[in-house]
C-alpha positions in Angstrom: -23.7 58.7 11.9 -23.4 59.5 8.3 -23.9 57.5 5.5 -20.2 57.7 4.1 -18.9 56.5 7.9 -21.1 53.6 8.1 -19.7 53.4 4.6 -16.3 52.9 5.6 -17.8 50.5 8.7 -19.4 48.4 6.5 -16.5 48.5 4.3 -13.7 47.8 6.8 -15.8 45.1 8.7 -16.3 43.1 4.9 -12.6 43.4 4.4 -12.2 42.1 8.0 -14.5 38.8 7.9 -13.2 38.3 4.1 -9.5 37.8 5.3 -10.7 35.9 8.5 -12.2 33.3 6.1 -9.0 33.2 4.1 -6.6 32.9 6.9 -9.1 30.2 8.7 -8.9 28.3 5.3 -5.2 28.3 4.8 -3.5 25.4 6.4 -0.7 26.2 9.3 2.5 24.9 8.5 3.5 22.7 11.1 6.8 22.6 13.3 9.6 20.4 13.2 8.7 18.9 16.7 4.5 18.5 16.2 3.0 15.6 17.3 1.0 13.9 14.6 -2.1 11.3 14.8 -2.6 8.8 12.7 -2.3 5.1 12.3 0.3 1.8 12.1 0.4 -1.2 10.7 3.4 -3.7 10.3 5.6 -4.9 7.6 8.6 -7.2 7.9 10.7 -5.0 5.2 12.4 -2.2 5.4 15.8 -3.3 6.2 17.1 -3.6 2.9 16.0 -1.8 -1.0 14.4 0.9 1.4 13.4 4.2 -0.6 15.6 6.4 1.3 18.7 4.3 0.5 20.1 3.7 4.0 21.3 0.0 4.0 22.9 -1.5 5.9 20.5 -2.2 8.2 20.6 -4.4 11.3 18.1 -7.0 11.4 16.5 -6.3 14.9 16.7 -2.5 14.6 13.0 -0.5 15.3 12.2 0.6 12.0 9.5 2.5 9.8 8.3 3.5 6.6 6.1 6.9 6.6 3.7 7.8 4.5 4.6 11.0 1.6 2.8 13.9 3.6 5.4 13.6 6.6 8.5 12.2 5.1 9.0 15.3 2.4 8.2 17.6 5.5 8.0 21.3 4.3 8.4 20.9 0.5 11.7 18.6 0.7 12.0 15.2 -0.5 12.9 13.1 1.7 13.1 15.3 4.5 12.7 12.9 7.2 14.8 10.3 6.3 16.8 8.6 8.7 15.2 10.5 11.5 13.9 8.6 14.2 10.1 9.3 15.7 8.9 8.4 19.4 5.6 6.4 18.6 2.9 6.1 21.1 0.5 3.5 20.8 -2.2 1.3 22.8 0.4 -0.3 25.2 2.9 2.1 24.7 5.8 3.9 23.4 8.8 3.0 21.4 11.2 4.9 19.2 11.7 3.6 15.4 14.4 4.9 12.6 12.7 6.1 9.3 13.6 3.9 6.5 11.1 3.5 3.7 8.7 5.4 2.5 4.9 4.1 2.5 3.4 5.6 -0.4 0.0 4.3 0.3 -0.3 5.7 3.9 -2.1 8.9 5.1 -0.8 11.8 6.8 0.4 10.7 10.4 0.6 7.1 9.0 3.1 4.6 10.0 4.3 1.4 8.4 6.3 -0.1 11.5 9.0 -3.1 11.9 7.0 -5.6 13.8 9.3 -5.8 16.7 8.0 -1.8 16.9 4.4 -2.9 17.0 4.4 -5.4 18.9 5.9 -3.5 22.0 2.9 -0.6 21.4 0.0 -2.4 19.9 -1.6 -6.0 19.6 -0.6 -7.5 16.3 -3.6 -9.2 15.9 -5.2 -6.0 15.2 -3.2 -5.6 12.3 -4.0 -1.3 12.0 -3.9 0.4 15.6 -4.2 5.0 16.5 -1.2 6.3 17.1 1.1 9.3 17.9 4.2 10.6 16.9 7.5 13.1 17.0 10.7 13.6 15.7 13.0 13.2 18.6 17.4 13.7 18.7 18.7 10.2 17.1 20.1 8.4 19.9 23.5 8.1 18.4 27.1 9.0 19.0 29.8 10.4 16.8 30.2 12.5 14.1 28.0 12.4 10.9 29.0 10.7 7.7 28.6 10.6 4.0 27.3 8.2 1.7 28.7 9.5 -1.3 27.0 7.5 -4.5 28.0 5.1 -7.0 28.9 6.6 -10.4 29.5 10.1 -8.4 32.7 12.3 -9.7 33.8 15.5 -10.6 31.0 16.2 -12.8 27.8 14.6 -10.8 27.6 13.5 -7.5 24.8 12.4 -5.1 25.8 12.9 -1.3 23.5 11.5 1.5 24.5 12.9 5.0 24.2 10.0 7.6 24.3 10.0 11.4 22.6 13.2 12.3 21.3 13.7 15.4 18.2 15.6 13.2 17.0 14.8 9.9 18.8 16.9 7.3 17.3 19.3 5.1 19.5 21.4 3.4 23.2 20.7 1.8 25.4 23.2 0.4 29.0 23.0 -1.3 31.6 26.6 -1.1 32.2 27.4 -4.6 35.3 29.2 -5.6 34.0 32.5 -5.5 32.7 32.5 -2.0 29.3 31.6 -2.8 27.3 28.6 -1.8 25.4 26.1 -4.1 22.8 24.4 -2.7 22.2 20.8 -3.3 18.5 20.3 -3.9 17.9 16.9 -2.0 16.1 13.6 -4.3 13.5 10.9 -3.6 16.4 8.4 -2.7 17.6 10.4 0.5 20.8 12.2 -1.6 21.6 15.5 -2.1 22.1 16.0 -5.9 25.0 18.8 -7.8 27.0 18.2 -11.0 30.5 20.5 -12.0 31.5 20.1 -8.2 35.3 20.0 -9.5 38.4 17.9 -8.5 38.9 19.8 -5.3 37.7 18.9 -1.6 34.3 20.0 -0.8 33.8 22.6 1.8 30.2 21.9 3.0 27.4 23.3 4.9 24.5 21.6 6.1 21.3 23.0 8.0 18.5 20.5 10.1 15.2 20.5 10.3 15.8 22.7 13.8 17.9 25.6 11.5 21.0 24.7 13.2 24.4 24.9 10.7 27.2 22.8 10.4 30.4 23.1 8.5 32.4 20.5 7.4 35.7 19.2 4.7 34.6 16.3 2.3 37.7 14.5 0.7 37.4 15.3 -3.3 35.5 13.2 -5.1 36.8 10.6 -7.7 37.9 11.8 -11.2 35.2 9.8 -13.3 31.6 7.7 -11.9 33.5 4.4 -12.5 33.6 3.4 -8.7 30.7 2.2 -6.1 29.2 3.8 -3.3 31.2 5.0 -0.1 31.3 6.1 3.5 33.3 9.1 4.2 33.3 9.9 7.8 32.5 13.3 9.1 34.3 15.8 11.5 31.2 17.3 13.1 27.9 16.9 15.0 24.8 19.4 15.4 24.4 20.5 18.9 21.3 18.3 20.9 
């Protein structure tokens, strides 16, 4: 062997190990449908003044806060909002609808409803292991919109509701053809401003990729008025 092949060997097999080490250090993103570890503990709020804005909620619904690292899931606030996670604990499993956020909690970290954690852990414990999964919301109909108070013409907040998967991307048709995407907030609504007089032709995509189109009535002239319910003419496939 030469010097200037075991050269290149040597050369090659540094580059090799080099970008092993990188790609070993780089966190895989995870999937949609991952199971996650982690922990619960109870609370008895939740129903109402929840983060994610999705009052009213009945009082002996399952329900959760999660912690920051799962709930803006991929980059996108609020991403799993409103989705509902199948929760195995110590006795059990149960299914729970994401409510709140729980800032304080780690990654896999639940804040559950304690008729939730009573039916999978002890509650004398007070903090049990978990694990967890976004699962199709067991619902029926079509979706709906909570469209904000002090929303018009000029700046509107819309919050999709009833999806069988959480919701990560809204856009709204413009007049040219083009779409303009909504970049979603902290309180579970996706924000755009100039959206006009007419009604909103709309596009939405879940956290599976799967599109749905859909007509919004137009919104009101000035942000004088409350919050609203507008309901939907569609459904994402299970």
């Amino acid at each position: 062997m030469n010097k200037r092949s075991r050269f290149q060997r040597l050369k090659w097999a540094g580059t090799a190990m080099l970008l092993s080490l990188v790609l070993f250090a780089l966190p895989a993103s995870a999937a949609w449908n991952d199971t996650y570890q982690g922990y619960a503990t109870y609370t008895g709020s939740g129903y109402s003044g929840g983060a994610v804005l999705l009052d009213p909620i009945p009082a002996d619904m399952k329900i959760t806060a999660l912690n920051p690292f799962q709930l803006n899931y991929n980059g996108v606030k609020a991403a799993l909002a409103g989705a509902y996670l199948e929760v195995q604990g110590p006795k059990g499993k149960t299914t729970v609808y994401v409510t709140d956020l729980y800032p304080e909690g780690a990654s896999g970290a639940l804040d559950l409803s304690p008729n939730a954690f009573n039916l999978i852990g002890d509650p004398k414990a007070g903090k049990i292991d978990i694990s967890w999964k976004v699962v199709k919301a067991p619902i029926q109909g079509n979706v709906s919109y909570r469209i904000k108070e002090g929303s018009s013409q000029w700046w509107a907040a819309i919050q999709v509701r009833n999806h069988k998967y959480p919701v990560l991307k809204f856009e709204v048709k413009q007049k040219d053809g083009t779409w303009l995407n909504l970049e979603k907030q902290d309180y579970n609504h996706f924000l755009g401003t100039g959206l006009g007089k007419e009604k909103l032709i709309v596009r939405m995509t879940d956290i599976r990729g799967q599109v749905l189109n859909d007509t919004i009535p137009a919104l009101p002239n000035d942000g004088s008025g409350g919050a609203y319910i507008v309901p939907g003419n569609v459904q994402f496939p299970d």
